[in-house]
Structure formats: C-alpha cells, structure tokens
C-alpha positions in Angstrom: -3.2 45.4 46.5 -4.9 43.7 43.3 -4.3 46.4 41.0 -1.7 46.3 38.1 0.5 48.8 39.8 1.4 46.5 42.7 2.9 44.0 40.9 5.2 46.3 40.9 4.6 47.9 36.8 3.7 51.5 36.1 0.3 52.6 35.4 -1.1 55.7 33.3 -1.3 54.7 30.3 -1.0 51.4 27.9 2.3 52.8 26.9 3.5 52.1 30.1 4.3 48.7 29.9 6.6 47.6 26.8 5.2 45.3 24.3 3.9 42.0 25.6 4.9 42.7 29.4 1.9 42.5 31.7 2.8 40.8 35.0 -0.3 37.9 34.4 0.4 34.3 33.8 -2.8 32.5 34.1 -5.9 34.2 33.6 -9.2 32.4 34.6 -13.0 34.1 33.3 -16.0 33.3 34.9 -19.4 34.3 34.5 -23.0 33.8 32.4 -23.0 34.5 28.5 -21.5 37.8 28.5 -18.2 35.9 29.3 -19.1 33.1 27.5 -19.1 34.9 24.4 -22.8 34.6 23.3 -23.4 36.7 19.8 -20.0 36.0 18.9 -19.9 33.2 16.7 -16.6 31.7 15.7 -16.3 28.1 14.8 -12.3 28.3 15.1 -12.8 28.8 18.7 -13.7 26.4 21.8 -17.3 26.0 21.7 -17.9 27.9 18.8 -17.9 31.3 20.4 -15.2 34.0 20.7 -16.2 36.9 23.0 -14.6 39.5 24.8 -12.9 37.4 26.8 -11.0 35.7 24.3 -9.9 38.2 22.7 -8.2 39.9 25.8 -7.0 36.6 26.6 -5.6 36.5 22.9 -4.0 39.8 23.8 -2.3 39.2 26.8 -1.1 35.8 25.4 1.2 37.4 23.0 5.1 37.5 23.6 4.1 35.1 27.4 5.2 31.7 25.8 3.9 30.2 28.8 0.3 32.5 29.4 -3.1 30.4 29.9 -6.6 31.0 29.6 -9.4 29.5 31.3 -13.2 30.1 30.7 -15.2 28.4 33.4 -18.6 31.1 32.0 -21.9 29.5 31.2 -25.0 31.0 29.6 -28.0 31.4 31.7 -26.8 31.5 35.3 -27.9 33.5 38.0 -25.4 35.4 40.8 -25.5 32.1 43.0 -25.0 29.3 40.6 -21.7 31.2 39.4 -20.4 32.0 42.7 -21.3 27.9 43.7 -19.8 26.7 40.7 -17.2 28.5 39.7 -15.8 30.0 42.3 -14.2 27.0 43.9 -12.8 25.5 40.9 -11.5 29.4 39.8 -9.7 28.9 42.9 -8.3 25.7 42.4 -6.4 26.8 39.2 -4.5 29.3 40.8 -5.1 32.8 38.9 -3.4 35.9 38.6 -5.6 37.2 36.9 -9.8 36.5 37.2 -12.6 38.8 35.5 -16.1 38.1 37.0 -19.3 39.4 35.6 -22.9 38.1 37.8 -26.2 39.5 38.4 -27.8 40.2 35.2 -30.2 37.0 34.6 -31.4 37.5 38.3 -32.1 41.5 37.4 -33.5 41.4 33.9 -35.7 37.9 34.4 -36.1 37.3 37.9 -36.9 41.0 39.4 -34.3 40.3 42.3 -33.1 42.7 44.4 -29.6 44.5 43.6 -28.8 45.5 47.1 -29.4 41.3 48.4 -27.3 40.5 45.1 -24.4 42.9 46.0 -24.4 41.0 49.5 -23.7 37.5 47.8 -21.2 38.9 45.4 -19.4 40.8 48.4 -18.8 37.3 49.8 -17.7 36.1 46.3 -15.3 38.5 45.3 -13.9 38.0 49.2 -12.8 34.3 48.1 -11.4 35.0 44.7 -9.5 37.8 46.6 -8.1 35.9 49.0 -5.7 34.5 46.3 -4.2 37.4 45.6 -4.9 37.7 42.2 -6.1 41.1 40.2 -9.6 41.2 39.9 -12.0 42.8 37.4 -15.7 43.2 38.2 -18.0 44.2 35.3 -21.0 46.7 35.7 -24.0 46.4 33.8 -24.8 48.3 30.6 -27.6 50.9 30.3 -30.3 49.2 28.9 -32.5 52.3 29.3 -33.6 52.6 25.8 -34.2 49.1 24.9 -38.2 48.4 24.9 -39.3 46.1 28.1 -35.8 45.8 29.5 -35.6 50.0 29.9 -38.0 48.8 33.7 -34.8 47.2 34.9 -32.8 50.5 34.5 -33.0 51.2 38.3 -32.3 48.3 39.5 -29.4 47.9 37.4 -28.3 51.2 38.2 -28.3 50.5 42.2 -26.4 47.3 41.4 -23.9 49.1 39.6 -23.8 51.8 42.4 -23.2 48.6 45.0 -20.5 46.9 42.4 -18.2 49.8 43.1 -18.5 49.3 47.0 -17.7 45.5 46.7 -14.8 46.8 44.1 -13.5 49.2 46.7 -13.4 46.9 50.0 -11.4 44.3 47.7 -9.1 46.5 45.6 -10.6 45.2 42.7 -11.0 46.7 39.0 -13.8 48.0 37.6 -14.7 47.6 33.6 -18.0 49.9 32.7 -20.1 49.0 30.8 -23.0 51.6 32.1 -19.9 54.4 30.9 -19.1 52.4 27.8 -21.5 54.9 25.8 -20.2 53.0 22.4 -22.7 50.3 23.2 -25.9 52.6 23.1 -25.0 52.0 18.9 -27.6 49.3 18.0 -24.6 47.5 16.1 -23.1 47.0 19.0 -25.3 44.8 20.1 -26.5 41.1 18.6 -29.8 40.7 16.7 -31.4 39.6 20.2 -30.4 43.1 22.2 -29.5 40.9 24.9 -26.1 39.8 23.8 -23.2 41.6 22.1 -22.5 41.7 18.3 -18.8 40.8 17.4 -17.9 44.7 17.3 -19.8 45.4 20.5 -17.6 42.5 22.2 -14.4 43.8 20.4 -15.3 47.5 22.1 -15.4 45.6 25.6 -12.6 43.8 24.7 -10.2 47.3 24.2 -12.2 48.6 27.3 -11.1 45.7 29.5 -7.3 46.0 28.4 -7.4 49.4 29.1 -8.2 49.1 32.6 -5.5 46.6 32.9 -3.4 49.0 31.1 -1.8 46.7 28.9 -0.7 47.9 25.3 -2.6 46.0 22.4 -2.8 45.7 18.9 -7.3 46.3 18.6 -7.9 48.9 17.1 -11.5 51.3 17.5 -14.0 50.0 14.9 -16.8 52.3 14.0 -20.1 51.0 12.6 -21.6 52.8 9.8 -24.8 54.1 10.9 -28.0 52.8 10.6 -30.7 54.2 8.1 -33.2 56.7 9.7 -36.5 54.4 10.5 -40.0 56.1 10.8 -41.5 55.3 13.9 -43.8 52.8 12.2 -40.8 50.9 11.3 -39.3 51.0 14.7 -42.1 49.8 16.6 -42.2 46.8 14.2 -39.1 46.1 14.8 -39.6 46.0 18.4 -42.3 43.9 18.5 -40.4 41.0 16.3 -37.6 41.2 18.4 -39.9 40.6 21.6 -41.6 37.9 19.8 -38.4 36.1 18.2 -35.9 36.8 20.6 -36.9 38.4 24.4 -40.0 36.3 25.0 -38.4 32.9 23.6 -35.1 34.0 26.0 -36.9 35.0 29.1 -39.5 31.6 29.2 -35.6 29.6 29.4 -34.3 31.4 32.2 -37.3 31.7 33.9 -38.3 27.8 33.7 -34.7 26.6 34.6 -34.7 25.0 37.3 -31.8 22.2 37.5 -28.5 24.1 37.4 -27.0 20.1 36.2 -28.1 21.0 33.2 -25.4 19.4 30.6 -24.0 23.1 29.7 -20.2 22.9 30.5 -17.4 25.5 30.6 -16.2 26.2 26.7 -12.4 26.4 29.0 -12.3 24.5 31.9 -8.6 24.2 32.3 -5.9 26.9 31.7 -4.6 26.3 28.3 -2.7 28.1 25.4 -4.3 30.7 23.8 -3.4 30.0 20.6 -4.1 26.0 19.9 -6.0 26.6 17.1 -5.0 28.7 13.9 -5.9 32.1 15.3 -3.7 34.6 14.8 -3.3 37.4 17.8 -5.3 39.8 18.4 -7.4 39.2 14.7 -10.9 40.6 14.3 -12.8 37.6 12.6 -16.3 38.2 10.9 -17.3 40.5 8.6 -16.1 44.4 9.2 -18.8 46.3 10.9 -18.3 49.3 9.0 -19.3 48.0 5.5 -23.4 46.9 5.2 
C-alpha cells in the first residue's frame, strides 16, 4: 500500500501525527508549470519561483534534519515528455514520496484525447509505483467559467474521471483540484488565468498536506473580494487577457517542437529545503487580503 497509513502512522486527521513526524525522507516533484511553480514569483527560491510544491516540501522539511526535496517539473510539457524525462531520473533518486501532475498542456492546447492520455499515465504511475513510494496524482481544476478554456471542461472532466481509475489500480493519492472550489475565486489565480497566484498555490499547498495528513503551520487565507464589474467591464477584461496572455501562451505550446529545449529542472537533485534564508512554512508576497 502507498498510502500514509501503511507506513505504519494513523490517519484521520492532521492531528494524527505529532509535530514534524511524517514517515517521508526524500520527496521528488515532477510535472509541467503547475509544479514548477509558475505565478509564484520568489527570487529567494531556486529558479525564481516558489509554488505549491515548495511550500509542502518546506512543510514536511521541518523537525527531518535529514528531509530532501527534488523538483524535476518544467513548464510547457505535454503527458509524454514528463513521463520520458522524468520518470527515469524520479526513479533513480529513490523517493518516498513523488507528486505527479500531467495532461493539461495536451488538453487545453492540443485537443488530445483524455481517455488515450489516461492510458500513457496508467503506464507511468505503474513505474513510479513500482518503488514503493506514496504517490499523489493531481486532477485538473474546473476551468468551466474561464472564456475560451470553459470548451475543454469535458474533456478535462473525463480525464479527471480516468485519474481516479489510474489512482485506484496503484493505491495512489488523489489531490482535487476540480473539488478545490477555493480556486473558482479569480484571486486565486495569476494575472494569465492559466497559472496560480501565490494564495491560489498556498490553497493547494494546505490541500496537498491534508491528503497526506501531515499537521502544518499554513494557515486559510481569504482574499478580499473583488469589486462588482458591469458586464461591459468584464468582457474587456476578457478580451485583454486573451490578447496579452492566452493567445501569446497557446502560439508557445503549440509551436514547440524540440523537447531539448534549454529549460532544466529548478531541483534536479534531492537537497535541503532550507539552503537559502527561508524560514518554514512563511507566506512571502504581499497578503492577499489587503488591495
């Protein structure tokens, strides 16, 4: 069994564990930007992004002298390239602990089909489960009310629906995001709707610990709420965005073609979480509550 109750800790609740035991040692992330951290800026951070990720990572770190944290994400790939490239050399460093999010470039920009995807990553989560390790797989968020992307609901749906199978056969975790209904608040979300905001990644970040139930120090934050927009003002909006951000976004992913594209891993090898001055489990930006 991969989940956190065979490792022989209780489960129920993220008081079940005392502070700072979790039985994970070496976690290893892969993925596209969502686990890179993209819409998280921090320049304190390797490759000036933060991210989910690395703030579970920052979490889990605390009171294990001897934790690590690799990052083996890179923005833009499709399902295949992360299973070819990442895969292997997740592998290789000997996880106990491995979150995988894939699938969403090849649904939102190339119109692929989720029940072919959830084939591919069947085989992929196989290999990463073959070590043993506890395994979280990410469903996609509902981006039914976002103009242009709301087409790829159903698909994204089905792929969701197919995620849970693939999580099933391998006893893996599953982290929500289609149930995480904080992230329908446009805060939540970076200026590009495409990418989370630093409180929309701190959300995820709580979510994912959750599921591990491991007890943390993050605490809910709640954005103040936007001002009421006529319809006017929304449309305009929308049709900056697609102009500044979706179109620009799309041509990239939809013109790359040579996955050796000089993007690296911002992690490549398991490392201390805390090189840098970062102190544990620190919200850094400006508070999302205060305009």
């Amino acid at each position: 069994m991969n989940a956190p109750g065979a490792n022989g800790f209780a489960q129920g609740g993220s008081g079940s564990f005392g502070a700072g035991l979790h039985p994970w040692c070496r976690y290893v992330a892969l993925g596209d930007s969502f686990t890179e951290g993209l819409g998280d800026p921090e320049p304190r951070s390797p490759g000036g992004l933060r991210g989910w990720a690395d703030r579970v990572a920052e979490e889990l770190a605390t009171g294990h002298e001897n934790f690590a944290y690799a990052n083996l994400a890179i923005s833009g790939r499709l399902l295949h390239e992360i299973l070819e490239e990442q895969v292997g050399p997740a592998i290789e460093l000997q996880p106990d602990l491995i979150t995988l999010n894939a699938g969403g470039n090849d649904l939102l920009f190339h119109r692929s089909d989720p029940d072919k995807l959830a084939l591919e990553l069947d085989a992929g989560v196989e290999r990463l489960a073959s070590t043993g390790a506890t395994i979280v797989l990410f469903t996609g968020p509902d981006w039914g009310a976002t103009p242009v992307l709301g087409h790829t609901r159903g698909k994204v749906a089905i792929y969701n629906e197919n995620m849970r199978v693939v999580a099933a056969r391998h006893d893996a975790l599953i982290a929500d995001l289609w149930a995480l209904r904080q992230l329908t608040e446009p805060r939540m979300w970076n200026a590009d709707r495409l990418h989370f905001s630093p409180l929309g990644q701190h959300t995820i970040a709580i979510m994912v610990l959750d599921i591990l139930n491991v007890p943390h120090t993050l605490e809910p934050l709640a954005p103040k709420p936007l001002p009421e927009r006529s319809w006017r003002e929304a449309r305009a909006g929308d049709i900056i965005w697609a102009r500044e951000h979706l179109f620009p976004w799309a041509v990239r992913r939809l013109t790359q073609r040579n996955v050796d594209d000089g993007r690296h891993p911002k992690r490549p090898e398991p490392g201390p979480v805390f090189g840098a001055s970062m102190p544990p489990g620190a919200y850094v930006g400006p508070d999302p509550r205060i305009d």
